[in-house]
C-alpha positions in Angstrom: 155.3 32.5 73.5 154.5 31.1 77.0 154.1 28.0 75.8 158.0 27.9 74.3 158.4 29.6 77.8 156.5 26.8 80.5 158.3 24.1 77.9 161.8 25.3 78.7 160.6 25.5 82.7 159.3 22.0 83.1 161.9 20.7 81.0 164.9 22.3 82.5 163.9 23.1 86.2 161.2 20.6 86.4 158.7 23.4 87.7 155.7 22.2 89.2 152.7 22.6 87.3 154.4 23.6 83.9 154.1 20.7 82.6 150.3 21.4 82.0 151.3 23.9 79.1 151.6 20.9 76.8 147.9 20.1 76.8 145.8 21.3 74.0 142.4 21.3 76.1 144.5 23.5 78.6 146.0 26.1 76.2 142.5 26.3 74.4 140.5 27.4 77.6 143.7 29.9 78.5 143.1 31.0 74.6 139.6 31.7 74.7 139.4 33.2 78.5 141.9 35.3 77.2 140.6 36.3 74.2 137.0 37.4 75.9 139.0 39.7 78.7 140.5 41.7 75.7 137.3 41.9 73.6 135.1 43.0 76.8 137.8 45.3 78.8 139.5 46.6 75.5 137.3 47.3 73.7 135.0 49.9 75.4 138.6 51.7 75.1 138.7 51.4 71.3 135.1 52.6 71.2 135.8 55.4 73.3 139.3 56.0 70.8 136.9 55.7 67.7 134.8 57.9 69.2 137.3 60.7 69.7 138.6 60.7 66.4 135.1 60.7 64.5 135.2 57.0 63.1 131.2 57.0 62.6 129.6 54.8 59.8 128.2 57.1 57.2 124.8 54.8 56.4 123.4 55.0 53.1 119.0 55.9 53.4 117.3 52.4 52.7 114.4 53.1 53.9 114.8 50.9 56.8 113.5 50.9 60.2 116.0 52.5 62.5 118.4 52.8 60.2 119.3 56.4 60.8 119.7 55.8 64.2 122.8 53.7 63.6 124.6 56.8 61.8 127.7 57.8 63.4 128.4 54.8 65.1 132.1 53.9 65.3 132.8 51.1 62.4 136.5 49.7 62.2 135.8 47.8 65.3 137.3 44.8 63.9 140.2 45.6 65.4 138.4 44.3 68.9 137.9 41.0 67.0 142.2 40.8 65.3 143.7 41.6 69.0 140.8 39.3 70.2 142.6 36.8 68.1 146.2 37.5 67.5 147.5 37.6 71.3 146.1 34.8 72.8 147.2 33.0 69.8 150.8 34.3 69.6 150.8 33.5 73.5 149.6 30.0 73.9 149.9 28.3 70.4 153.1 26.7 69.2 154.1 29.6 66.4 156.3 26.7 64.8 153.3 25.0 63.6 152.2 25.4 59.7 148.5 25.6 60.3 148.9 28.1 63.2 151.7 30.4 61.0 149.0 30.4 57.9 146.0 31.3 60.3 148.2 34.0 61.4 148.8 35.0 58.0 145.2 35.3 56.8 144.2 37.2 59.8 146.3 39.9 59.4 146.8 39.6 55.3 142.6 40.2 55.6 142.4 42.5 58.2 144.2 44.2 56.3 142.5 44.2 53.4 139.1 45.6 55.3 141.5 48.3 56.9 142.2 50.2 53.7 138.4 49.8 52.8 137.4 51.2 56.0 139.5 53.7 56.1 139.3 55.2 52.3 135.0 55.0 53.4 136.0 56.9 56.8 138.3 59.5 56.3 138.4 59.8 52.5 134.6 60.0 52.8 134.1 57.9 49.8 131.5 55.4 50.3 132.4 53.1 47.7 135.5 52.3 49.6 138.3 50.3 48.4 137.6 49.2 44.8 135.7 46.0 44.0 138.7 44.7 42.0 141.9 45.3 44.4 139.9 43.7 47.5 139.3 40.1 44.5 143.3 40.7 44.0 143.8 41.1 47.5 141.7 37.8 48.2 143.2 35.5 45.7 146.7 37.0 46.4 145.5 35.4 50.0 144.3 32.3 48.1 147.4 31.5 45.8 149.7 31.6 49.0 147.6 29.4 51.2 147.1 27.0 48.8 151.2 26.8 47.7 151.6 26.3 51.2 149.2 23.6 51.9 150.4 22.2 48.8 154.1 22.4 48.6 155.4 22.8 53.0 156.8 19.4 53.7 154.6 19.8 57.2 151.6 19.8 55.5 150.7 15.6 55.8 148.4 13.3 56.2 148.6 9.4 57.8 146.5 7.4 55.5 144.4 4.0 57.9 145.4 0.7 57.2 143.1 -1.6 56.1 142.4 -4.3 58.6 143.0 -7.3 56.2 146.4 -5.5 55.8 147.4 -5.3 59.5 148.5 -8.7 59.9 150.9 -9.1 56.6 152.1 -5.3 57.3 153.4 -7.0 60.7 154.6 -9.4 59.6 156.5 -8.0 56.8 157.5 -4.5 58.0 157.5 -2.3 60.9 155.5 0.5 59.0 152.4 0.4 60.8 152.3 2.3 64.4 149.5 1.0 67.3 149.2 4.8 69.1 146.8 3.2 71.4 146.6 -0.8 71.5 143.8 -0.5 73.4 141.6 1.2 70.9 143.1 -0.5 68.1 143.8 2.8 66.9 145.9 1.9 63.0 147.7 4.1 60.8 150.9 4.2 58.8 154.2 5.1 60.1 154.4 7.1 56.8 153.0 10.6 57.1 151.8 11.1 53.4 151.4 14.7 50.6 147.9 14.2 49.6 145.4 16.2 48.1 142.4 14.1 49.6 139.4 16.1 51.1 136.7 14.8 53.2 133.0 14.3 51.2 129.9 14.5 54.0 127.4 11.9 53.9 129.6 9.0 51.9 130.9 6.0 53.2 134.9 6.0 52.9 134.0 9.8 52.3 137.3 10.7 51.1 137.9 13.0 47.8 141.2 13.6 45.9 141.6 16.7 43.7 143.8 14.8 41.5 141.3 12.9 40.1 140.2 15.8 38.1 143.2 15.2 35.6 143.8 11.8 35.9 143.7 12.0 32.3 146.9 13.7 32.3 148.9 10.0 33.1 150.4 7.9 35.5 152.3 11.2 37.4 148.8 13.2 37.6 149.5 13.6 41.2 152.3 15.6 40.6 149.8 18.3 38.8 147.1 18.4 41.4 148.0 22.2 42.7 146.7 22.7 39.2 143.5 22.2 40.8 143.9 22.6 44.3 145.1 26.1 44.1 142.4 27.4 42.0 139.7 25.3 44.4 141.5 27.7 47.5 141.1 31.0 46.0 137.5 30.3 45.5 136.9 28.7 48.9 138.5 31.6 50.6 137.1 34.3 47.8 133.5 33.1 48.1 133.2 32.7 52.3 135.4 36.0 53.2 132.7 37.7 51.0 129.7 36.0 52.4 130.5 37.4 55.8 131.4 40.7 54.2 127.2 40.5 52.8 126.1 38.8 56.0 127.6 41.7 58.4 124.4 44.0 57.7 122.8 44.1 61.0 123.3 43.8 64.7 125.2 40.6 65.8 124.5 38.4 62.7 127.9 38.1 61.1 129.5 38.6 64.8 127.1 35.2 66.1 127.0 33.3 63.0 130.6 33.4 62.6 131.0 32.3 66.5 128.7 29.4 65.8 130.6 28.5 63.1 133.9 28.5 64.9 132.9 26.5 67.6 132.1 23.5 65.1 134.9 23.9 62.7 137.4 23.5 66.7 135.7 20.0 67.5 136.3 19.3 63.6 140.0 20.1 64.4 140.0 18.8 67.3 138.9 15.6 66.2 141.0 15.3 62.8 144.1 15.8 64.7 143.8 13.1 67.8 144.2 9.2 66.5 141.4 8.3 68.7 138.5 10.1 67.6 140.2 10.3 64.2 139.8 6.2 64.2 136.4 6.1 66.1 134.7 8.4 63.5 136.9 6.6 60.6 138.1 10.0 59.2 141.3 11.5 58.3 143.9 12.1 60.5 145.9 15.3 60.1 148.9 15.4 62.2 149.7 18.8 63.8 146.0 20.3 63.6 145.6 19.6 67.0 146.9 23.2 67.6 144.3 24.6 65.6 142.1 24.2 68.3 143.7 27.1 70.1 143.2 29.8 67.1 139.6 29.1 66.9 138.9 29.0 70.8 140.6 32.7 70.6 138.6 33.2 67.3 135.4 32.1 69.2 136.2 34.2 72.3 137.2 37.2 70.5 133.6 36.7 68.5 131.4 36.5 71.6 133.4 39.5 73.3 133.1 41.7 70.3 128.9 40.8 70.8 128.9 42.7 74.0 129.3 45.6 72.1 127.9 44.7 68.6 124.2 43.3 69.9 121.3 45.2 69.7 121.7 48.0 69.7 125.3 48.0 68.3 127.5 50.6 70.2 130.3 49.4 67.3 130.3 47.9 64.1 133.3 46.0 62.9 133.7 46.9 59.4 135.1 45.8 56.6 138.2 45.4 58.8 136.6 42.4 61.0 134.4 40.9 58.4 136.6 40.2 55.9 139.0 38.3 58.3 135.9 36.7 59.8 135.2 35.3 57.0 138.7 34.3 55.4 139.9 32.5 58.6 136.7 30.2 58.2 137.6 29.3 54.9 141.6 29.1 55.4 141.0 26.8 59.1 138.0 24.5 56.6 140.8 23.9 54.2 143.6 23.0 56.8 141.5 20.5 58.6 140.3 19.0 54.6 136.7 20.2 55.5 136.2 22.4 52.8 133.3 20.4 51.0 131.0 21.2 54.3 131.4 24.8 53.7 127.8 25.0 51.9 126.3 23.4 54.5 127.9 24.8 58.1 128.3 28.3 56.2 124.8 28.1 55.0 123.8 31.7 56.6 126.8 33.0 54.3 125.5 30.8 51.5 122.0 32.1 51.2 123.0 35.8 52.0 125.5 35.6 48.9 123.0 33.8 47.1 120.1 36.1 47.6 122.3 39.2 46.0 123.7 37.2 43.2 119.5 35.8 42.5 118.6 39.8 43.0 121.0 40.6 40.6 120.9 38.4 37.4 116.8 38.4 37.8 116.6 42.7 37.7 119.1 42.5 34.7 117.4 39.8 32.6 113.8 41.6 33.5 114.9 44.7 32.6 116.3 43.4 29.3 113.3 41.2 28.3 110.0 43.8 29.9 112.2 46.7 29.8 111.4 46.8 33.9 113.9 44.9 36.3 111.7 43.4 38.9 112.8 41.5 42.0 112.9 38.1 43.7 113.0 40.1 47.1 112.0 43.2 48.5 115.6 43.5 49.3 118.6 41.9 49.3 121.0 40.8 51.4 118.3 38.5 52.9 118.3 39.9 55.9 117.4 43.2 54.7 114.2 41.3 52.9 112.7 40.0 56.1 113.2 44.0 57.5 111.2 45.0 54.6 108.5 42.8 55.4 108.5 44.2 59.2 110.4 42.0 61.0 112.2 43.5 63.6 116.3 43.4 63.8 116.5 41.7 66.5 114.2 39.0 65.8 116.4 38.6 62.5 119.1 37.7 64.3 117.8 35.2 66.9 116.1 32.9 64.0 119.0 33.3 61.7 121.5 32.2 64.9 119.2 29.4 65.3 119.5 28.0 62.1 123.4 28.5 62.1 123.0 26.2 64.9 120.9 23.7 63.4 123.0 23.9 60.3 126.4 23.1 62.4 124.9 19.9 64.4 123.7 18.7 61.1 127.8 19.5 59.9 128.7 17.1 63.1 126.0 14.5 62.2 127.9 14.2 58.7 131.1 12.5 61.0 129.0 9.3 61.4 125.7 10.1 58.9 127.3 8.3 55.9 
């Protein structure tokens, strides 16, 4: 909204200084200064509200250590994290552009989703919450509208690089090809392009197209690649908005983890939406995704503001309400920026934590059926319920698992020239 507002100033009174509104770097620092001010003075309020009205966590006996200390603390403090990330976005990004409406969208559409869970556990007083199959309907209802969008809005483009050995004849033929910057020899087509390309890490002209997967279906297979596409979105966003769901079992970790992860995926958008760095590191470039930046500096600010609170010892937990978002804006933003396919690497805190319940799972049923005993792969599962069992503090837990997220998103960045 302000910046619609500072536009109209600078371009009809010629106000001093409004001008500046236009930068993303600028709106992106306003975002995520923003978003931490709401997070850390709101939400001792909402604490206090949640308090009031008896919105405690009901935790389940585990048999872990300090577990029953953390009964009756106030849970649907997502809430913190969605105005964290809604106002500064609704204030400084452009709410014309695609990427920021379906960011938007998932936020809320999620948030939502964890509400009703959150709420049938907390007032209902039925643990199991909102049914298993309603919150996968919920999810790929999500999924099937992302990817129509993605697919089918005429926004939604790519410019395609020119090859060098074409530059000259394109010249001299045509006036199709567009120098953004001469001076960085910076080459792309005129033509913004529907594509259904991704990026692959760690492969030279690292570039995948979903089509190929029924190429057998002609000469027009392009024209049935939201066959696959759409499919490949409900599970992206299925899959990760459930791994932070599992993660968000202790202190911090899905709060931290998630901030980590948001901080990567902006320079990804950052850098797949600016000709420059799009040429230097020989990737895509995605026109519009620029503005993406903003979101995720409110989704990073609103993360690390929510922390105040959610460290150890957590005076708040966010629920089904924040995790569930958390977890659906990092697959929905990967998708945007054609990132998708380093998912299993910079979500690899997600991956394992799914992975370690799904391994739990299938090993105690095929145990039991062949001894006639289910037996375990770990003393616990999520993972990070394991490594309590063993005696590691929660704390501890955290710390080692943040690191890692860290490791795992340079080794994400590496993959821009590590190919």
């Amino acid at each position: 909204m302000l910046y619609y507002l500072f536009q109209y100033l600078h371009r009809e009174f010629n106000l001093p200084g409004a001008g500046v509104f236009q930068y993303i770097s600028f709106r992106a620092a306003l975002a995520i200064i923003t978003s931490l001010i709401i997070s850390l003075l709101f939400g001792k309020r909402i604490i206090r509200y949640l308090h009031r009205k008896q919105v405690g966590e009901s935790v389940r006996d585990l048999g872990l250590e300090g577990q029953k200390e953390k009964q009756g603390t106030p849970t649907m403090g997502g809430f913190i994290i969605l105005a964290g990330i809604l106002i500064p976005t609704l204030l400084f990004a452009r709410l014309m552009n695609v990427y920021i409406v379906i960011m938007i969208v998932t936020t809320i559409w999620l948030g939502l989703i964890g509400f009703i869970d959150d709420y049938i556990k907390v007032f209902k007083k039925d643990k199991a919450g909102l049914a298993g199959k309603f919150k996968i309907l919920g999810q790929v209802g999500l999924g099937i509208i992302i990817g129509c969008t993605l697919y089918f809005n005429k926004y939604v483009v790519v410019r395609e690089r020119v090859p060098k050995e074409e530059i000259t004849l394109e010249r001299r033929n045509s006036n199709i090809i567009e120098d953004i910057r001469q001076s960085e020899n910076v080459l792309y087509s005129n033509e913004p392009q529907k594509s259904t390309k991704t990026t692959i890490p760690f492969i030279k002209n690292h570039e995948f197209d979903y089509a190929y997967f029924i190429k057998w279906a002609g000469s027009n297979y392009h024209h049935y690649a939201w066959i696959i596409f759409i499919p490949f979105v409900i599970l992206i966003i299925t899959a990760v908005s459930n791994g932070a769901n599992i993660t968000d079992g202790i202190d911090g970790l899905a709060t931290g983890t998630s901030a980590i992860i948001g901080a990567t995926l902006g320079i990804l958008a950052y850098v797949s939406g600016n000709t420059v760095f799009a040429n230097y590191l020989n990737i895509m470039y995605i026109p519009n995704t620029g503005e993406l930046v903003i979101f995720i500096s409110a989704f990073v600010g609103a993360c690390v503001g929510f922390l105040w609170y959610n460290a150890y010892p957590a005076q708040v937990f966010m629920g089904d309400t924040g995790s569930l978002a958390l977890g659906g804006i990092i697959a929905t933003y990967a998708i945007a920026i054609r990132k998708e396919l380093l998912i299993p690497i910079l979500c690899g805190i997600f991956l394992v934590e799914n992975l370690s319940v799904v391994m739990q799972v299938a090993y105690f049923k095929y145990t039991k059926r062949k001894y006639g005993e289910g037996r375990r792969i770990f003393k616990m599962s999520p993972l990070h319920h394991h490594y309590q069992k063993k005696g590691y503090h929660e704390s501890k837990i955290v710390s080692r698992f943040w690191i890692a997220g860290i490791m795992l998103a340079i080794v994400t960045m590496v993959t821009l020239k590590l190919r």
